[in-house]
N, C-alpha and C positions, 0 to 999 in steps of 0.2 A: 843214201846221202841225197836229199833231196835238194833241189836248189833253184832256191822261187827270185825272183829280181823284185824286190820292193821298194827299189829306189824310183827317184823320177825322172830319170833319165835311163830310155831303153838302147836297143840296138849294140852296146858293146857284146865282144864274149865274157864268159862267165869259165873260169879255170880253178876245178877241182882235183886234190891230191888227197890222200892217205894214205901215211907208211903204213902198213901191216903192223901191229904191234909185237913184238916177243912172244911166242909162243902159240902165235900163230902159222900157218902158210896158206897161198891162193890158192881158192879151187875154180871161181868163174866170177864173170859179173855182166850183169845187165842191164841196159840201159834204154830207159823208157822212147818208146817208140823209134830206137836204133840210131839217139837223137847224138849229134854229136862225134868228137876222134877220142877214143881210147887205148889207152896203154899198159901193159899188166906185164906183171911178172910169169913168169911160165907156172903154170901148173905145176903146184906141190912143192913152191918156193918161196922164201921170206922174200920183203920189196915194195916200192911203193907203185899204188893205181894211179894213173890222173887221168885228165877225162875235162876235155875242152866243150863247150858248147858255145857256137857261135851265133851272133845276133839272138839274142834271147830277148822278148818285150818285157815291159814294164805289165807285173803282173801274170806274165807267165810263169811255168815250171816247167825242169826235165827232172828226171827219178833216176839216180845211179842205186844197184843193187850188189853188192861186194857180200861172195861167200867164201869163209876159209876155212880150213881145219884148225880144229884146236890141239896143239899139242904139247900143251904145258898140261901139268901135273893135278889131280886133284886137287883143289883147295886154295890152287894160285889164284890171284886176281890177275886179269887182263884189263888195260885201260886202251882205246882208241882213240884217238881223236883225226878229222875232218876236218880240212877244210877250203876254203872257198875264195875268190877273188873275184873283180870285174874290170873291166878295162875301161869303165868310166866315171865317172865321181862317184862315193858312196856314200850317202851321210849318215848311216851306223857301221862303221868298219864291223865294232863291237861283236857285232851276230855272224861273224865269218867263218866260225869253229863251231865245232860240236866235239864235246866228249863224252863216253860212254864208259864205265865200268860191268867189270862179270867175272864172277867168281866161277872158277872149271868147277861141275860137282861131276 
């Protein structure tokens, strides 16, 4: 989840969530340059991550990396989505989500 501040106003924090999707569960996650508070569900359990970054500039980035086991069935599709917030004006809300699709093979 990467989460760049491309407004023009820096300095808020920046607060990221992601429920685990169905038929997933946590195995860890990373976060670039140890930047930031995070929260996980335990190890080998459905649940959402969030993951605060405080004072982030205009133009900056921090990199959350989420690994989980999959364990829905062959052939399911899994959808994720991502997303994002800032605690000071945003003039594209719009780009605050990411979703992903993946088929289990």
């Amino acid at each position: 989840m990467p989460v760049p501040l491309l407004g023009g106003v820096g300095g808020g924090s920046v607060h990221g969530k992601d429920a685990l999707p169905s038929g997933t569960v946590f195995l860890s996650a990373a976060r670039s340059a140890n930047v930031g508070s995070l929260t996980t569900p335990p190890v080998g359990t459905a649940g959402t991550v969030r993951w605060t970054v405080a004072d982030l500039a205009v133009g900056q980035s921090a990199r959350l990396t989420i690994t989980v086991r999959v364990t829905a069935n062959t052939g399911s599709t899994i959808t994720n989505t991502a997303k994002v917030r800032g605690t000071t004006a945003d003039p594209n809300p719009g780009n605050n989500s990411a979703t992903v699709q993946s088929t289990v093979r």
